[in-house]
N, C-alpha and C positions, 0 to 999 in steps of 0.2 A: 372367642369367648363372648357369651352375650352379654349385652352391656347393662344391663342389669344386674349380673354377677359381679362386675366390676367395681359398680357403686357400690353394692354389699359389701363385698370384700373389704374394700376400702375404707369400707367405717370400720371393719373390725384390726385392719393391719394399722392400720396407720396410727394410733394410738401408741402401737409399739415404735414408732419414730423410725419407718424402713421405708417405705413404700407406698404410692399413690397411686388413682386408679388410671395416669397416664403414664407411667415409667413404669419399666422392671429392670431396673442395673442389677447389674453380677454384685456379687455379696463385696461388702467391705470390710474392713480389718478395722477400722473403727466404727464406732456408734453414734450415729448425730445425737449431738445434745437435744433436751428438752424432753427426754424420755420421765415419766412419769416413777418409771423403775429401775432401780441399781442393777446394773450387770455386775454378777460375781463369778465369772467366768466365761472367758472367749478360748477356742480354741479353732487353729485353721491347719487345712490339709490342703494337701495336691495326689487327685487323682491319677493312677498310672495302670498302663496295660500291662500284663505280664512282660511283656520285654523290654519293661521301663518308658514304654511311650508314653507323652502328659496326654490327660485324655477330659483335665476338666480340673476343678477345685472347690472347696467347701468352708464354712463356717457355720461354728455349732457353738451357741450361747446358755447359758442360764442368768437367769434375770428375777431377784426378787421386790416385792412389794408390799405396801400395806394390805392389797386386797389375794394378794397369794404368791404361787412360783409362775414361770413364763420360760418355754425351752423354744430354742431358733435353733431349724436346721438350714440353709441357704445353700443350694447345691448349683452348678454350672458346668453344663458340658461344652464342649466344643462340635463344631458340625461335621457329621460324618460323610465322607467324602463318596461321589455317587448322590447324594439324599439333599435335603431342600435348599442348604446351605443356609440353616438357620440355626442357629445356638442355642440349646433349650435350659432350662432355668428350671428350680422349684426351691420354691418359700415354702415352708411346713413351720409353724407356731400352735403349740401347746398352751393354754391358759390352763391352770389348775387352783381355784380357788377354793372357799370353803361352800360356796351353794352349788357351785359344779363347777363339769370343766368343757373346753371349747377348743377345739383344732380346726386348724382352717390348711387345707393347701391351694396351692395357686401354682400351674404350670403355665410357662412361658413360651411354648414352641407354636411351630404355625397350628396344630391341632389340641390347643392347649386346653385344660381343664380346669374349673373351683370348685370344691367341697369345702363344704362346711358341715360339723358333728359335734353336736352337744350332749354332755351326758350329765342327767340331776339324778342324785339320787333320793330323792325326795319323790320326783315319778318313776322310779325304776325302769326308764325304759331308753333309749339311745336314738335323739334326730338326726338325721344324715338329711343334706340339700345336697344336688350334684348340677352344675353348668358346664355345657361345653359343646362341641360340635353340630350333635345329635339332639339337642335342647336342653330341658331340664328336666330330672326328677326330685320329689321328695320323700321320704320315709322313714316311718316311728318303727323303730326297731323293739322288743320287747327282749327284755334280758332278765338271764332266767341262771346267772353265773358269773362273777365277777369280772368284770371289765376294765381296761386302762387302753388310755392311746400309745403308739408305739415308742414317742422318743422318750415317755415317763418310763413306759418299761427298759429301756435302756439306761439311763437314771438309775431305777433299781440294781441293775444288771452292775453298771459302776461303783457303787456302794457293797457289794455282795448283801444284796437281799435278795436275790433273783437269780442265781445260779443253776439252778435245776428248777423241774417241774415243768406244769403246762397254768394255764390261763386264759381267758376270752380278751382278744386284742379284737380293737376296731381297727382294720385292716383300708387305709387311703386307697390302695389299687385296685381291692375288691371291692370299693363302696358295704361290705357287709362286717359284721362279728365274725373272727374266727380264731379256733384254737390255737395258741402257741405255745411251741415245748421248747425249754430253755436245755443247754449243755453248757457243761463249760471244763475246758482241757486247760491242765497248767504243766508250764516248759519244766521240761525233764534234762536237759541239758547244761541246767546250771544258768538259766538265763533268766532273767526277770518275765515276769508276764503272767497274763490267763488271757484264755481266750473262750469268750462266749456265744455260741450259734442260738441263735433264735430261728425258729424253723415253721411253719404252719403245716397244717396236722396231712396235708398233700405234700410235705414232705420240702416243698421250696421254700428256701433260704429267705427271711422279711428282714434279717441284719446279721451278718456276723462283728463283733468286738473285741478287738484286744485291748489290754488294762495293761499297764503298769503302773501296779496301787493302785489311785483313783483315776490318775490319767488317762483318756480315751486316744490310745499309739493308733490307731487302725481304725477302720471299720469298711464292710463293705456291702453294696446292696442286693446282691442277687450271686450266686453259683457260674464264676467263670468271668465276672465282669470287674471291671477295674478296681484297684485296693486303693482307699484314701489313707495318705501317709500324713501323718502329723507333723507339720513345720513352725517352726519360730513365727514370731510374729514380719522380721524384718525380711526371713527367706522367703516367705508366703506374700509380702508386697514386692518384693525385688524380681521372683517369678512371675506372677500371675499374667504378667499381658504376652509373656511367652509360652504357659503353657499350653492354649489354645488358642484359636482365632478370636484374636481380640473382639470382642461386642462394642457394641456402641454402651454408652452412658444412661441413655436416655431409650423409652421402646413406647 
């Protein structure tokens, strides 16, 4: 990542009281003090393969403010074996205030990347920066159809405001705007639950969610890859240094 990115990034995470631009620790199950904003919800998972192999872990926050809401997703895999033997990480944070909103990700692998995307709607139009390997780019995106970052629409999607239809998601892996169509199936079997796929308009999978109530039981990022399962607070620290290849502290 260029070290340039790093600084930026840095002025914008670290306010959230996570991260700095010489460390990227794996998520924690607590919140260091001195956050500026109240957390009103932690939730943590453990990633697993279809045949129950641990394959990584998460935490996913909401956080609010005098100056608005704030969503954490904190994601950690383990290194796949064959490949660099390096543990890749993603911070993704959500600002949604009332003059706009601001997403920033930061990936942590040896080919790691930052984006940053603000959206005002006062200029109607959507800034994307991108750093990483290849350099950098910038671009004003012009939007011409209503917009949201991915973990707000997931947000909705918990709430049921968001169950069906389509909408303009700024898309972190595409660096672009793209369509997404919401579904959502509920258990027929007498079981609690729904479950909602979020899909872009090529038809790959950008979240699917399971709810029970508001609850987020599930979620997963792509078609075939590991399901994060929702754990307690004390099982999700009593795991985490064995689900994967423990990382270091400090990066």
């Amino acid at each position: 990542m260029l070290r340039s990115a790093a600084c930026v990034l840095a002025a914008l995470i670290v306010p959230a009281g996570r991260h700095d631009a010489s460390s990227f620790a794996p998520p924690d199950a607590e919140r260091p003090v001195g956050s500026t904003a109240t957390v009103v919800r932690t939730e943590q998972y453990l990633f697993e393969e279809a045949d129950g192999t641990p394959a990584g872990y998460a935490v996913w926050r909401r956080l609010e403010g005098r100056r608005g809401v704030q969503f954490e997703r904190d994601l950690w895999f383990g290194a796949e074996p064959g490949g660099t033997g390096e543990d890749a990480g993603v911070l993704h944070v959500e600002c949604l205030e009332r003059a706009g909103s601001r997403l920033v990700v930061r990936e942590s692998d040896t080919g790691g990347r930052a984006i940053v995307a603000e959206l005002t709607p006062a200029e109607g139009d959507l800034r994307a920066s991108e750093w990483g390997p290849c350099g950098a780019r910038r671009e004003q995106i012009p939007l011409t159809t209503t917009t949201v970052f991915p973990l707000y629409l997931a947000e909705l999607a918990r709430d049921g405001r968001f169950a069906a239809g389509s909408i303009g998601c700024f898309d972190p892996l595409a660096g672009a705007v793209v369509t997404v169509e919401a579904r959502t199936t509920y258990a027929t079997d007498g079981a609690p639950g729904r479950t909602t796929e979020l899909r872009r308009e090529d038809g790959t999978l950008l979240l699917e969610l399971r709810f029970e109530g508001k609850t987020l039981a599930g979620f997963r990022l792509q078609d075939g890859g590991p399901w994060a399962r929702h754990v307690d607070a004390e099982t999700w620290t009593r795991l985490r240094g064995s689900t994967v290849t423990a990382p270091s502290e400090a990066r």
